[in-house]
C-alpha positions in Angstrom: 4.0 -13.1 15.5 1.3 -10.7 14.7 -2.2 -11.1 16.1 -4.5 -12.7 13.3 -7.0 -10.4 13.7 -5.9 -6.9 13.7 -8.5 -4.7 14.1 -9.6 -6.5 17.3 -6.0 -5.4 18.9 -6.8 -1.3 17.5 -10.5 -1.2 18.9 -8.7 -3.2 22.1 -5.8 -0.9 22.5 -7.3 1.3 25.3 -8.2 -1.9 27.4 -4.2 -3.1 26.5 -2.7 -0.2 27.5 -5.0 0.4 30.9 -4.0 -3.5 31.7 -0.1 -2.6 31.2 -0.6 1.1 33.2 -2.3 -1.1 36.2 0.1 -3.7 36.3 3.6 -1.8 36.0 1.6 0.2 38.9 0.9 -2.7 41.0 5.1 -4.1 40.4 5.9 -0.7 41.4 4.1 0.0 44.2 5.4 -3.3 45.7 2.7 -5.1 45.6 3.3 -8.7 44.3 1.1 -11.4 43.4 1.9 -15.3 42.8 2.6 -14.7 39.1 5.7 -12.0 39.9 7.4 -15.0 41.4 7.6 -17.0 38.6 10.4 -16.3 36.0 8.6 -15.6 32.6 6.4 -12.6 33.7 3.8 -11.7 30.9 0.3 -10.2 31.3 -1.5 -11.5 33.9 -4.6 -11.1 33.6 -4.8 -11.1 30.0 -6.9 -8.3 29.0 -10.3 -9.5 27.1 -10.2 -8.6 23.4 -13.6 -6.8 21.5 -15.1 -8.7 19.6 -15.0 -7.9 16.5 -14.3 -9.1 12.7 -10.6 -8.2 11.3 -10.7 -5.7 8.8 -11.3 -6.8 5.0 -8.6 -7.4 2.8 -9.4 -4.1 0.9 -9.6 -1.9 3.8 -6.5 -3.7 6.1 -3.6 -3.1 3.0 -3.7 0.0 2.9 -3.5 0.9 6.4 -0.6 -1.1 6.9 1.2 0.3 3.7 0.2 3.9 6.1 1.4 2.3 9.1 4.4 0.0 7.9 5.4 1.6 4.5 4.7 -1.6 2.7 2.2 -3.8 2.4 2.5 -7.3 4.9 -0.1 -9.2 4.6 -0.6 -9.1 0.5 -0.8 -6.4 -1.9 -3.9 -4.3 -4.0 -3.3 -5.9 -7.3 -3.1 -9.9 -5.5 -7.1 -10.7 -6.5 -6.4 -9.1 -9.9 -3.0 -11.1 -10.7 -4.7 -13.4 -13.6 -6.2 -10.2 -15.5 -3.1 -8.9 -15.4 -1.4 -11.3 -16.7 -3.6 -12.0 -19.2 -4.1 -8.7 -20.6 -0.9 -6.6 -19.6 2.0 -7.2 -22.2 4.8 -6.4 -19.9 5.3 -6.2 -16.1 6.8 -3.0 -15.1 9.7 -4.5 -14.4 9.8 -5.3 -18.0 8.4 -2.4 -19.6 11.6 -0.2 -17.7 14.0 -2.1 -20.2 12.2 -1.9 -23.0 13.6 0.3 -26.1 11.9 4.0 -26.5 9.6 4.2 -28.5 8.2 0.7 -28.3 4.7 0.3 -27.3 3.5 -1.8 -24.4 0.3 -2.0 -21.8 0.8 -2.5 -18.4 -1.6 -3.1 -15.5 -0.9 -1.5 -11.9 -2.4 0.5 -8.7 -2.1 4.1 -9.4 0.2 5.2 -6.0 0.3 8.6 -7.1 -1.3 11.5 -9.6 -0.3 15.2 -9.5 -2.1 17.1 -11.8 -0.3 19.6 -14.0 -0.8 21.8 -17.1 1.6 22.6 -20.0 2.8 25.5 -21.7 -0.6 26.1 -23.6 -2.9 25.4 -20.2 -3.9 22.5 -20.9 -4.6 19.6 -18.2 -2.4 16.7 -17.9 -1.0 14.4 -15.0 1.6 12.7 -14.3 1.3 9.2 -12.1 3.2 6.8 -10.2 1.9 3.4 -10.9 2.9 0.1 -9.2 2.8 -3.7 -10.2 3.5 -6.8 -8.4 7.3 -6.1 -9.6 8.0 -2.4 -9.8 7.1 1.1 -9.8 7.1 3.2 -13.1 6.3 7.0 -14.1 3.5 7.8 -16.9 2.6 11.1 -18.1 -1.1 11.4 -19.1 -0.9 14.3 -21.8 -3.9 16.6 -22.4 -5.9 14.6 -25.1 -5.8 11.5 -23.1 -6.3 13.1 -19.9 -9.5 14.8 -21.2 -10.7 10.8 -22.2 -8.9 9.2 -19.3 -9.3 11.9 -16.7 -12.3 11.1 -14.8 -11.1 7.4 -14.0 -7.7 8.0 -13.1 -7.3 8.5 -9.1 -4.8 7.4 -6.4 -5.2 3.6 -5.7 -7.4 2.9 -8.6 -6.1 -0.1 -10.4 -5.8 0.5 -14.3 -4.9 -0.9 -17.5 -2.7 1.8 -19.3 -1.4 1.8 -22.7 1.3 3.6 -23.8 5.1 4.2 -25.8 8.0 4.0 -23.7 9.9 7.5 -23.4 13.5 7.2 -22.9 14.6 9.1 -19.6 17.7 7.0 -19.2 19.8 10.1 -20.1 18.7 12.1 -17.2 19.7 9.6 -15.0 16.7 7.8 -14.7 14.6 5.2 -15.3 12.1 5.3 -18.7 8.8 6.4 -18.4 5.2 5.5 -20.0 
């Protein structure tokens, strides 16, 4: 099992790995001790931890979705679960089968925005958003981008209102 305190292992990790390097030295060298005779060999002399407090829950999830590709020890959206449910009509998970053209609001962690422009030069984005069940495209066009804009940024949780746009044809899931 994982340590339970994880930044105490990364701001440790030099004295680990010096521990290991001075112990697979001393095996091969030849140089035994009373612990190399027994049959379970682990560290020997344990190396002493920092101490330190673990990261908080805001700051440890996303380095493990960086580190793992997925979140392990909860998810962004877990302290806001009862909004969500309160104030989002659908899931994602529900909102992907719903009919085009229907409306719906759905609450999520923005994963990711690229900004574009249309024809005419005008600013919109496009956004990858995420819920507790699934992941879902929405397009910000211009006139809600130019209200919306300035609050809209990768991992910001939002509340997002919109009609379902069919994109089933081209092989893909709808869209917001």
């Amino acid at each position: 099992s994982l340590h339970a305190n994880r930044r105490q292992l990364i701001e440790s990790l030099d004295r680990i790995v010096e521990s290991a390097a001075k112990q697979s030295e001393q095996r091969h060298s030849g140089q035994t001790t009373l612990f190399d005779l027994a049959e379970e060999v682990a560290f020997e002399n344990e190396p002493e931890l920092m101490n330190c407090d673990d990261y908080p829950f805001e700051e440890r999830l996303p380095l493990e979705k960086e580190v793992l590709g997925f979140y392990a020890s909860g998810h962004p959206l877990d302290p806001v679960k009862k909004q969500l449910a309160q104030f989002a009509r659908h899931t994602v998970l529900e909102a992907l089968e719903l009919e085009p053209g229907r409306e719906t609001t759905i609450g999520g962690l923005v994963l990711k925005l690229r900004k574009t422009a249309t024809r005419k030069g005008e600013q919109m984005a496009i956004l990858t958003v995420e819920d507790l069940t699934e992941q879902i495209e929405i397009v910000i066009y211009p006139e809600a981008w130019l209200q919306f804009g300035t609050l809209i940024e990768k991992e910001n949780k939002l509340l997002i209102a919109g009609k379902i746009k069919d994109k089933k044809g081209e092989g893909e899931t709808n869209q917001i």
